[in-house]
N, C-alpha and C positions, 0 to 999 in steps of 0.2 A: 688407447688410454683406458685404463679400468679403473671402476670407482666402485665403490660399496653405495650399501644404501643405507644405511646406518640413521639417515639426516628422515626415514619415513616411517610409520607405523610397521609393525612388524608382525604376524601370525603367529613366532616361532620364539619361547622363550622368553626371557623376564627382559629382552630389549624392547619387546614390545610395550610394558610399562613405564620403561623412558621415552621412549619415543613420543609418547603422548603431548610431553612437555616440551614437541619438536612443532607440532601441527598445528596451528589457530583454532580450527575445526573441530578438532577436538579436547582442548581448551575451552575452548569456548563449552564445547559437550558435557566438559568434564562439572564445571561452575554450574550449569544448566540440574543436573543430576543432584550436585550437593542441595544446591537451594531447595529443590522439592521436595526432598530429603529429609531436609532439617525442616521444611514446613508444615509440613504431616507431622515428624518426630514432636513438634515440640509442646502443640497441643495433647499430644497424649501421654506428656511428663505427668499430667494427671490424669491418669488413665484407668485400669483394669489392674489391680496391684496383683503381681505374682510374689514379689518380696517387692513391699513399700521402700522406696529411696535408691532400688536400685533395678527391678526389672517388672517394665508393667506389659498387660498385652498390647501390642502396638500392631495396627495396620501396615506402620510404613516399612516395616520391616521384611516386606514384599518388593519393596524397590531394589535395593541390590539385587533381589536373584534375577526379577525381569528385566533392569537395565545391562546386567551381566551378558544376560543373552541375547540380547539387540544391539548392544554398542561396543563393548567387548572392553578392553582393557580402561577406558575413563570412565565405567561404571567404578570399580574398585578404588581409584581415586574419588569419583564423586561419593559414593559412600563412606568410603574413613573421614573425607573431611566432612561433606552432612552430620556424621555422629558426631564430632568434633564441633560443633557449628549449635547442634543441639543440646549437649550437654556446657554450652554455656550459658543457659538459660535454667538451667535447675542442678546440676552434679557434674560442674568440671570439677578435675581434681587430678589429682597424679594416674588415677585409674582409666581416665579418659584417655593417655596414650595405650593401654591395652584394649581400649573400646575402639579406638580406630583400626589398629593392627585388625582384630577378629571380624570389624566390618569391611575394611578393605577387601581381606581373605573372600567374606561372603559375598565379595561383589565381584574375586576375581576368581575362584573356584570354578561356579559353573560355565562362565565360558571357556575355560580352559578343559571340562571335561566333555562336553558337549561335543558329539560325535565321536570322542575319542574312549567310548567306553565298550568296545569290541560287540557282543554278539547284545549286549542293550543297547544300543547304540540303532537310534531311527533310520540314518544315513540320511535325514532332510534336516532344515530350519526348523527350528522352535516355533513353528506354528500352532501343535496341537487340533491337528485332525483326525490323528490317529490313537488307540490303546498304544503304539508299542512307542510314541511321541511321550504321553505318558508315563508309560514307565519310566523313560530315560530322565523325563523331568522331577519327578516321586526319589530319584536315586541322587540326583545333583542335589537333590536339595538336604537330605536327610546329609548327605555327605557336606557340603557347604555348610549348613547347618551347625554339622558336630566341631566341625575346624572352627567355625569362630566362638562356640558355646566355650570349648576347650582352653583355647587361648585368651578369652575373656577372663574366665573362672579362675585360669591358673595365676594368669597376672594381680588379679583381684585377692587370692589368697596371698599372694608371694607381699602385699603389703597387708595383711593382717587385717583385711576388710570384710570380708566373708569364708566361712570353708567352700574349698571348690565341688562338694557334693550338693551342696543346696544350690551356691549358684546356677551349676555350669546344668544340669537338668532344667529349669526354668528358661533360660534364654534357649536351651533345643528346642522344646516345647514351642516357646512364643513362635521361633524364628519358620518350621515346619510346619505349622496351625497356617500362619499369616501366607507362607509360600505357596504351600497347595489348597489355599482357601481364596486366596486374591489372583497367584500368578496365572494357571490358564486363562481364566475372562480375560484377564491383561493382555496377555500373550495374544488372545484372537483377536482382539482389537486394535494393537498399537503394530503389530508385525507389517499389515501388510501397509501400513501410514510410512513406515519406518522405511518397509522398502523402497517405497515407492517416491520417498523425498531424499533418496539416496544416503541415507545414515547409516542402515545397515553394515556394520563394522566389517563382516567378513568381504561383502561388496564397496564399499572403502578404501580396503587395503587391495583389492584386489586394481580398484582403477587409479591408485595411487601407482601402482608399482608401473600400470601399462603408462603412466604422463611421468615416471621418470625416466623409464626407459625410451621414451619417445625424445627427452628432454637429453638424454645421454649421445643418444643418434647424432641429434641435431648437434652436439656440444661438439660430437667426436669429427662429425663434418665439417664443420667449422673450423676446426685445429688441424684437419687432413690439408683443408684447403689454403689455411691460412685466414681465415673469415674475421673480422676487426668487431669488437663487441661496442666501437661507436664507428659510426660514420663520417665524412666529411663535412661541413655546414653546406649543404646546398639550399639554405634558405626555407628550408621544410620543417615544420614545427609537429606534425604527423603524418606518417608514412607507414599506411595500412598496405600488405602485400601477398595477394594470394591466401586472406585465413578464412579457415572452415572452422566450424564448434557445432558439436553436437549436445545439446543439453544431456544429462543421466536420465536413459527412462523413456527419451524419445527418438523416436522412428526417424522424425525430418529434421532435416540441416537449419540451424538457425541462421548461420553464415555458411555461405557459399564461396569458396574460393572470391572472397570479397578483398577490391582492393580500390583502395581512394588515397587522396593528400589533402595536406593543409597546410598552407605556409604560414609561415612566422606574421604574427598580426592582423591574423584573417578571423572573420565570423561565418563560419560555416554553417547551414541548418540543414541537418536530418528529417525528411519525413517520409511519410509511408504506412499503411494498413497495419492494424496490428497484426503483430507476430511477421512484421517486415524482416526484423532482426537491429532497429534502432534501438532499443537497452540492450542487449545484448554487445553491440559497439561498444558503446559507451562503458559497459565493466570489461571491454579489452582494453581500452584505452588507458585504466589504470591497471591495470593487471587481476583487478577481482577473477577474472577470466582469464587463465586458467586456473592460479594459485589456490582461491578460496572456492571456487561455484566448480561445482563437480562437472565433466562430460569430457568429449576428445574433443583436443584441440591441436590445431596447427600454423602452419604460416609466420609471418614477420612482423611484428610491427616496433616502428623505429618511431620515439620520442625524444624533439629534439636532439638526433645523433644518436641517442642511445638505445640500443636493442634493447626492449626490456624482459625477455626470457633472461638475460643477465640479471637482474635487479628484483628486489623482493618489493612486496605493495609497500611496507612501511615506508619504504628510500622515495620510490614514487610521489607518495601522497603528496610531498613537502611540494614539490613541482606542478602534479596535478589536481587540481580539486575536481571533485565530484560531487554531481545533488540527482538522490536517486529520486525515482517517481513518486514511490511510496518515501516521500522525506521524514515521514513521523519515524521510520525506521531508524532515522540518525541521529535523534535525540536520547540523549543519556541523563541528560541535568537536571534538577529541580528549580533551578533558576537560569536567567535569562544572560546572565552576565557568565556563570560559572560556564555554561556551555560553549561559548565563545571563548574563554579561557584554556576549556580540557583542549580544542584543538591546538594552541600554544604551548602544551606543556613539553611534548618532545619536538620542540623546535633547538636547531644544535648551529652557533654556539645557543646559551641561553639568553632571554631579554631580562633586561632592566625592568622594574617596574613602571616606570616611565614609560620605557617602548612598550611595555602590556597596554599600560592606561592607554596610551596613543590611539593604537590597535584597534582595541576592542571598541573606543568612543567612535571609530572612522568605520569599523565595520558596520557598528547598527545606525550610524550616521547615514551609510549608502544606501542602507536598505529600508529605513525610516520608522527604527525603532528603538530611537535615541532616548524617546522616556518608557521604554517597559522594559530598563535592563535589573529590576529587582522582583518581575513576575515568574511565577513557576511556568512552564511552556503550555503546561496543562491547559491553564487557563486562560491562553490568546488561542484566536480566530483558528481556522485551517488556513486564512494565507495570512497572517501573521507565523504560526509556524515553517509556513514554509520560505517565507522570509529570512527566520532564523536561521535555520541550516543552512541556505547561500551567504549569509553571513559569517556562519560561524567557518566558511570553507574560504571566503576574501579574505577574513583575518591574516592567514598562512601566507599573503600574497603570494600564489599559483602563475605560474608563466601559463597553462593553458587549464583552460573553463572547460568544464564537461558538465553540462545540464540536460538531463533527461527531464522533458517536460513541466521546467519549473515554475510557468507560469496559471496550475490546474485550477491553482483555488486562489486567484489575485482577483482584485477587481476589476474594471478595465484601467481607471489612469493609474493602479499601481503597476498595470500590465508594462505602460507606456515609459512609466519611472525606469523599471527596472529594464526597457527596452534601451533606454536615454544614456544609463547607468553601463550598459554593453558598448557603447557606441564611448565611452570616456573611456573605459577600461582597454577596446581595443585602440585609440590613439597615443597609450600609455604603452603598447606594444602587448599587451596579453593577447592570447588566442582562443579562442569562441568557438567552441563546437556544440550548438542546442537542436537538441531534440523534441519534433512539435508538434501538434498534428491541425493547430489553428490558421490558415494562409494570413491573416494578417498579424501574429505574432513573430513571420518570419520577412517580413519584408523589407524591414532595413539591414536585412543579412548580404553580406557579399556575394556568396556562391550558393545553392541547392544543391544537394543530392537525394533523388530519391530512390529509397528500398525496395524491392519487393523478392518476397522469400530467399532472403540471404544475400541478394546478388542488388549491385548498384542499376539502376534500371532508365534511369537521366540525371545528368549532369546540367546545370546552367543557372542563372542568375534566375531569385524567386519572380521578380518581373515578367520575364520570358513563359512561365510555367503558366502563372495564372491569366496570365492574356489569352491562354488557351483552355478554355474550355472543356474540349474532348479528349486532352491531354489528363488534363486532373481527372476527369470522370474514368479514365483508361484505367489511372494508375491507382483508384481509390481512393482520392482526393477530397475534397470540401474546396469548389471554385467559387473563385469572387463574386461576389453576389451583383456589382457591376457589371463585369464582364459579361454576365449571365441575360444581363438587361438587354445588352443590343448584338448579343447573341444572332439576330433577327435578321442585321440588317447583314449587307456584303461590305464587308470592313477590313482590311489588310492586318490591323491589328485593332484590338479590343483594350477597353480601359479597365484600370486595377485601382485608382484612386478616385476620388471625390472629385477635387480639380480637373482631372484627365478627361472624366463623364461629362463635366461641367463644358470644356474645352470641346469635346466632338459632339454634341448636342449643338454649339453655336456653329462648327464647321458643317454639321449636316442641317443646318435649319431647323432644328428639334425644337418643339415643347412640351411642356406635360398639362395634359388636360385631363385630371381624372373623372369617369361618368361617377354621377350620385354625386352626394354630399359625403367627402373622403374624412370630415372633419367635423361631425357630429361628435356629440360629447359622449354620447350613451347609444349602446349597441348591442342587439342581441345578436349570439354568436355561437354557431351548433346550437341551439335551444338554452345557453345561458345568459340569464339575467344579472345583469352589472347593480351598481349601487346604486341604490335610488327606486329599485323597482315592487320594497313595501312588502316581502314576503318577511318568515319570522328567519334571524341568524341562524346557523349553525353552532356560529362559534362568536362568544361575545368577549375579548376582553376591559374588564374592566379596570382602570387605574391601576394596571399592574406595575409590581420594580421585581428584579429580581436580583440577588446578589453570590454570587461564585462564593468570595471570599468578603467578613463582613468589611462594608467599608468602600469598598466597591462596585456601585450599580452596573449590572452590566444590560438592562432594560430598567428604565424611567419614566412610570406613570403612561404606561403603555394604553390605553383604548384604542378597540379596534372590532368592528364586524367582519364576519363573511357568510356570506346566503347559501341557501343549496341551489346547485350548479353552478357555481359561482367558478374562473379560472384563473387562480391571483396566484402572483408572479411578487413576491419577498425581496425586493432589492437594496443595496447600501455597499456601503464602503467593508472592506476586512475590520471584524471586530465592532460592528455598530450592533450585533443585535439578532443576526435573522436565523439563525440555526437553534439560537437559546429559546425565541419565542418559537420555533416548530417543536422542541423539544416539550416546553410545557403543555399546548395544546395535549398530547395525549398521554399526561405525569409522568411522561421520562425524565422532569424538572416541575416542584411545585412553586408558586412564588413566592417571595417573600412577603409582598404587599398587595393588597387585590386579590381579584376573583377570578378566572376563567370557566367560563359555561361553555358548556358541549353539547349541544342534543335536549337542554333543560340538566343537566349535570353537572355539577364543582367538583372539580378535576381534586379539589383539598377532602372530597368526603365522599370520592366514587375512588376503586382500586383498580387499579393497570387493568388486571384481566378484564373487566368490564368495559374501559376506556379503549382499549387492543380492539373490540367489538365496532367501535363505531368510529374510532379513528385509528389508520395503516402510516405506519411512521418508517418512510426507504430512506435507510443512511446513505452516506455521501459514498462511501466504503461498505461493498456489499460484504467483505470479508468479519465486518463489526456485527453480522445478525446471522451470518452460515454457519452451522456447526456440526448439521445430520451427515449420517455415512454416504445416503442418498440421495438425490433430488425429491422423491417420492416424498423421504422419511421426513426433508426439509421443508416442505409444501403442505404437508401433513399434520408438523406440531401441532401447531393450535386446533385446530381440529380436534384433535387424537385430548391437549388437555382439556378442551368442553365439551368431551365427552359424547361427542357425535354418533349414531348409530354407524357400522358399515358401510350402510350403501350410501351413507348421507356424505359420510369420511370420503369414501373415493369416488365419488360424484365432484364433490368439491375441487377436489386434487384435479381432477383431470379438465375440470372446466376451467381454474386456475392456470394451470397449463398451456392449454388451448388459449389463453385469454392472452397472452406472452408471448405467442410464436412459441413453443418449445414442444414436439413429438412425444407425446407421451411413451412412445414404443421406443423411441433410441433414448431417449434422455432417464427412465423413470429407474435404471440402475448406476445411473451415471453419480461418481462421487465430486458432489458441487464443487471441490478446491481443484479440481480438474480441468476444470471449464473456463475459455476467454472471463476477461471480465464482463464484457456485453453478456457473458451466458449467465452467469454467475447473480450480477444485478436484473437481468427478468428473472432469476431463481428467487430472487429477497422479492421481487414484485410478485411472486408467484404464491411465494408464503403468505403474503398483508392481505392480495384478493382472497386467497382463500374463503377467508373470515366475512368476506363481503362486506368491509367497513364501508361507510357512505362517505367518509373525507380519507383523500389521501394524501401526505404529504413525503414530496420527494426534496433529498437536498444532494444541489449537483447532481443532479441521475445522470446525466453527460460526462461527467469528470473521468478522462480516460479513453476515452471511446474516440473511435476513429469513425469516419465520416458515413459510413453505412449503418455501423452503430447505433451513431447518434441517431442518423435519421430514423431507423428501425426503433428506437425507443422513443423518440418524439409522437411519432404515430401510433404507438401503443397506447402514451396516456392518452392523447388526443382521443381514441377511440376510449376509452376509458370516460370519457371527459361526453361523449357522448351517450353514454350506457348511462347516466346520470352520476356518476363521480364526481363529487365536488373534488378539482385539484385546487392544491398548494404545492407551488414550486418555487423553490429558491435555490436564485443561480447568477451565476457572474457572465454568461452567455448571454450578449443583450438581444443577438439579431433571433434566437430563438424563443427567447420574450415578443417581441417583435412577432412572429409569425405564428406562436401559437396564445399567448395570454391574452383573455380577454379585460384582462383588470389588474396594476400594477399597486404596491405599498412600498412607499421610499425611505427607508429608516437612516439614519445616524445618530451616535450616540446616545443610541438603545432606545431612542422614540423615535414616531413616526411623524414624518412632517410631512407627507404627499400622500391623496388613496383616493385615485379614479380611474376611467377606462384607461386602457394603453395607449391609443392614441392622443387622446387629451397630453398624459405626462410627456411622450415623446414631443409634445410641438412643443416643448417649453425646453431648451438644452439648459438654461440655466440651473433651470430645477435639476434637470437630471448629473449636470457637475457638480451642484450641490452635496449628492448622493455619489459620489467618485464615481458616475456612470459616463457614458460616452452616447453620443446621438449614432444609433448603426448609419453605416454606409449607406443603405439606399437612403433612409428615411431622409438624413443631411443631404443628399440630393437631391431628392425631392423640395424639400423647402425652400429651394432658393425660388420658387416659383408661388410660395406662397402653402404651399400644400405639406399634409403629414401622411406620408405613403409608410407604410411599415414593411411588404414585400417585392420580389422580383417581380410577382403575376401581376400587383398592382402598375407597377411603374412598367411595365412592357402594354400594358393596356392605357395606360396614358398616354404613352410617347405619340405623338404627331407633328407632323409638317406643319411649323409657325406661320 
């Protein structure tokens, strides 16, 4: 069987300009390039006039020749239409299809000449480390340059709008000025990003052409053999067989000749260590992998009967839903309805308006966010967001679920809703494949599988896993905190529930007797002083509101202290409040109504960079504060802008460092988007200490992190927390409230109705249901005996012979 390749990007000739319009990827590339394009261009319609009304000097006129050279044929596209995009903001006109033609050219000139200019010619990338790199780029440009000045100018005379002598000189000028005035710096900075996140056009087509040909192999074997592109119903809803992937760029196998099933109506949970190879499943599942995510791939996998190396992601989708980890990635809409709709729009046949209405009211009906369907997404919670998007993927109704860790940023009972919600969904016949790294997020799951580096590593019901111990500690786990309790004793099997504990405590003659007083109100704790103990606030607010949008309080006459050394723990439901009042504390938000004091300071009449000094603000997403080439450089910022002597600079840096776990000798060239996230968020912890602020506030510092992680970063602030750091943490993780806070604030609807030790709020569940929390595992074990135990140490030191 011989096929062409017509259907891929192409190296050679003007197919390779259609082709563009064959590839998502670069489509997608192509739209990416216009937009920045025209975003630069159109501020500078008042610009640097070289002839007013029709050519001024523009910066962005540097983008074609360096997208040219990095992305190769959807630069030229995104340039003609950027110009196109720009001049309808000041001078569309009939002249504007000559302006695209001549920027096209400049965008598809120099890749096209680029190595192909014989004895100028570098023989490497457009990197620019060399005079004779140079040269070759000094010659594309004058040459790209003239091509579009030419055909600008001519076009522009040919309708009687300028002569082509005045014109077509000034656009040479601009376009040569701006190329080799902007493009090298570009060039040494974006190249080797480019390369390295697999864009690089010439490395593109190159792994394009090896996953057709792999893709052809496989097609032609198939047809030798007779191979059926669906299978028979043997009751399998997924049928993973022998696949490997290698991500672009790295060394190790993300999947390993990996192979699992799932039957029809089953809830499977994925866990495993990060970089086990669970996201990575999951975008094979719907074919993100191989189609869209660069790297080699192989093996089988059969959905529902169908092979899907036969089938494109769009055919897919309808069948499979997916919610990536990062779900803010899937959001497109400005509103809350509109987003749940775009997923409907290429649904075939089409629906009624009726069946929309239906729809859309049942999807955010499941997910319980039946009144914010005329909100922008912007402005609900992180697990209202993420709420969203598993919404907007039910709307579709999916025969099979694929969730990658959607339960990051819930509270706990929306944890429970949305667990209750899976448990309807699969007696409806859907099929459940979640990905997770919580043990009791996966407990009402039918089957376990867990990861490790690419390869399935145990198979069995999540029951069986966590009744063991040394199994989850084997595998990288996070074990029941239960099971952990009677650890101790010689026990056939170990308990994973509340009731179970409850149950072998009466079969062993157990009671709990904690020494001390386990149920004092006030406690010092590492050398921190709770409420009540008379020293002056930190942080004071006063009757604050604050409001997003006018009209909508999203914080309500808020009052609230915290002391120094104080270690409070921010709690509430999605959406009450707790990330907007971290964010004011250090004017990343001013309020609207009220004071906030810092230090003796109003946050309304002190500026960021002085606020940056005394208060460290870790987002929940360390990717929302990285942005330096290096670890170093990242660690460094602030430093570097208040102006720190040398040795003060990297004194700082390296004790930051040190402060984090992180080697300052392997780490300090290391490019931060490089690193695990656990590296990544000590790298954003690394940059806040810097500055030695005296409050730190962390939101979700856990979110993501797998079980050594977590723990590795629990213990970080914890030691932090004794170096005198005042923490603020706010988290939806209760048992690590539980085990490290010494002082708890319970917010809903944006004010604060509870603020005393931890132990105090945990004896009270009502309160803490109040706050959509849940009483942790041991703690409700404990209490049935009267007592408010918050950890494993406690309640293994309690246990005795009644």
């Amino acid at each position: 069987m011989n096929r062409g390749r017509s259907c891929w990007p192409s190296c050679d000739g003007m197919s390779s300009l259609t082709s563009v319009w064959r590839n998502t990827t670069l489509i997608v590339l192509t739209a990416q390039i216009a937009a920045i394009y025209a975003a630069i261009l159109i501020p500078f319609k008042v610009g640097i006039p070289i002839i007013p009304g029709f050519v001024e000097l523009r910066p962005a006129n540097a983008i074609p020749l360096v997208s040219s050279l990095l992305f190769g044929p959807p630069a030229a596209w995104g340039a003609g239409i950027g110009n196109l995009i720009g001049d309808c903001f000041g001078t569309l006109g009939p002249a504007s299809i000559f302006g695209f033609l001549g920027n096209f050219l400049l965008g598809w000139i120099p890749y096209v000449m680029w190595g192909n200019l014989g004895p100028l010619s570098s023989g490497t990338p457009p990197y620019l480390k060399s005079w004779k790199q140079g040269v070759e780029l000094m010659t594309i440009c004058i040459v790209s340059s003239a091509v579009c000045a030419v055909t600008i100018a001519w076009g522009v005379e040919l309708l009687g709008l300028l002569p082509f002598m005045v014109l077509a000189p000034a656009i040479f000028l601009n376009n040569v000025v701006m190329g080799m005035l902007l493009g090298p710096p570009l060039l040494v900075f974006l190249y080797p990003r480019v390369k390295r996140w697999g864009l690089y056009y010439q490395d593109f087509y190159d792994e394009q052409m090896e996953l057709q040909d792999s893709k052809f192999a496989q097609l032609d074997s198939e047809y030798l053999n007779g191979s059926p592109t669906t299978t028979q119903d043997d009751g399998l809803m997924v049928k993973v067989e022998d696949v490997t992937f290698r991500y672009r760029s790295h060394e190790e196998l993300a999947l390993n000749r990996l192979s699992l099933q799932v039957r029809k109506g089953e809830w499977v949970a994925i866990m495993g260590q990060r970089s086990s190879g669970k996201s990575t499943l999951c975008y094979c599942l719907n074919r993100l992998i191989p189609a869209l995510i660069s790297g080699q791939f192989s093996g089988v996998i059969t959905i529902d009967g169908q092979v899907l190396a036969h089938q494109s992601v769009s055919s897919i989708a309808v069948n499979v839903g997916l919610v990536f980890q990062d779900f803010d990635t899937q959001l497109i809409s400005t509103n809350v309805e509109r987003e749940i709709i775009h997923s409907l729009e290429y649904v075939i046949p089409p629906l009624s308006l009726n069946e929309l209405r239906e729809r859309i009211e049942s999807a955010l009906r499941q997910v319980g966010l039946e009144d914010f369907s005329s909100r922008d997404p912007l402005t609900l919670s992180g697990g209202q967001r993420q709420r969203l998007v598993l919404a907007s993927v039910l709307v579709c109704h999916p025969n099979l679920l694929v969730l990658d860790q959607p339960m990051t940023d819930l509270d706990p009972q929306a944890r429970q809703k949305l667990k209750d919600l899976f448990d309807i969904l699969k007696k409806q016949g859907v099929t459940i494949v979640l990905s997770e790294q919580e043990f009791f997020d996966v407990l009402q799951a039918d089957r376990l599988y867990v990861l490790d580096h690419g390869q399935v590593c145990w198979e069995g019901t999540p029951h069986e896993l966590f009744r063991s111990p040394s199994l989850t500690t084997k595998f990288g786990l996070a074990s029941s905190p239960l099971a952990e309790c009677f650890v101790d004793f010689d026990l056939p099997t170990l308990p994973v529930t509340v009731e179970e504990a409850w149950r072998m405590t009466d079969e062993l003659g157990l009671t709990l007797v904690p020494e001390g007083d386990k149920n004092k109100k006030n406690e010092r704790i590492d050398g921190a002083y709770l409420v009540g103990n008379g020293s002056v606030p930190l942080i004071r607010f006063d009757r604050v509101s604050f409001e997003y949008t006018q009209g909508v309080r999203v914080l309500n006459n808020v009052s609230l202290e915290i002391m120094q050394g104080d270690f409070v723990a921010i709690l509430g439901e999605n959406g009450s409040g707790k990330t907007t009042l971290g964010k004011l504390v250090n004017g990343l938000l001013l309020p609207s109504d009220g004071n906030i004091i810092v230090t003796s300071h109003d946050t309304k009449n002190t500026s960021m960079s002085e606020l940056s000094r005394k208060v460290g603000y870790v987002f929940q997403n360390p990717d929302h504060q990285i942005f330096a080439e290096t670890v170093w450089d990242e660690v460094g910022f602030s430093m570097k802008n208040y102006g720190f002597p040398i040795d003060e600079y990297e004194r700082r840096i390296v004790d930051a460092l040190m402060a984090v776990g992180l080697d300052v000798r392997h780490y300090r060239f290391e490019d931060p988007f490089s690193l695990t996230k656990g590296e990544r968020q000590r790298v954003a912890v690394a940059s806040i200490l810097a500055a030695k602020p005296d409050i730190l506030i962390f939101d979700e510092p856990t979110t993501g992190l797998d079980a050594k992680e977590t723990d590795r970063m629990m213990k970080m602030i914890r030691l932090l927390h004794e170096q005198g750091h005042t923490i603020v943490i706010i988290t939806h993780t209760i048992q690590l409230v539980a085990e490290y806070a010494t002082r708890c604030v319970l917010m809903h609807d944006g004010m604060v109705f509870a603020d005393a030790p931890t132990r105090e709020i945990f004896s009270d569940p009502s309160l803490m249901k109040a706050a959509a929390l849940e009483v942790p595992a041991v703690t409700r074990f404990s209490q049935r005996w009267g007592h408010t135990l918050l950890t494993v140490e406690e309640v293994k030191e309690a246990l005795r012979l009644s």
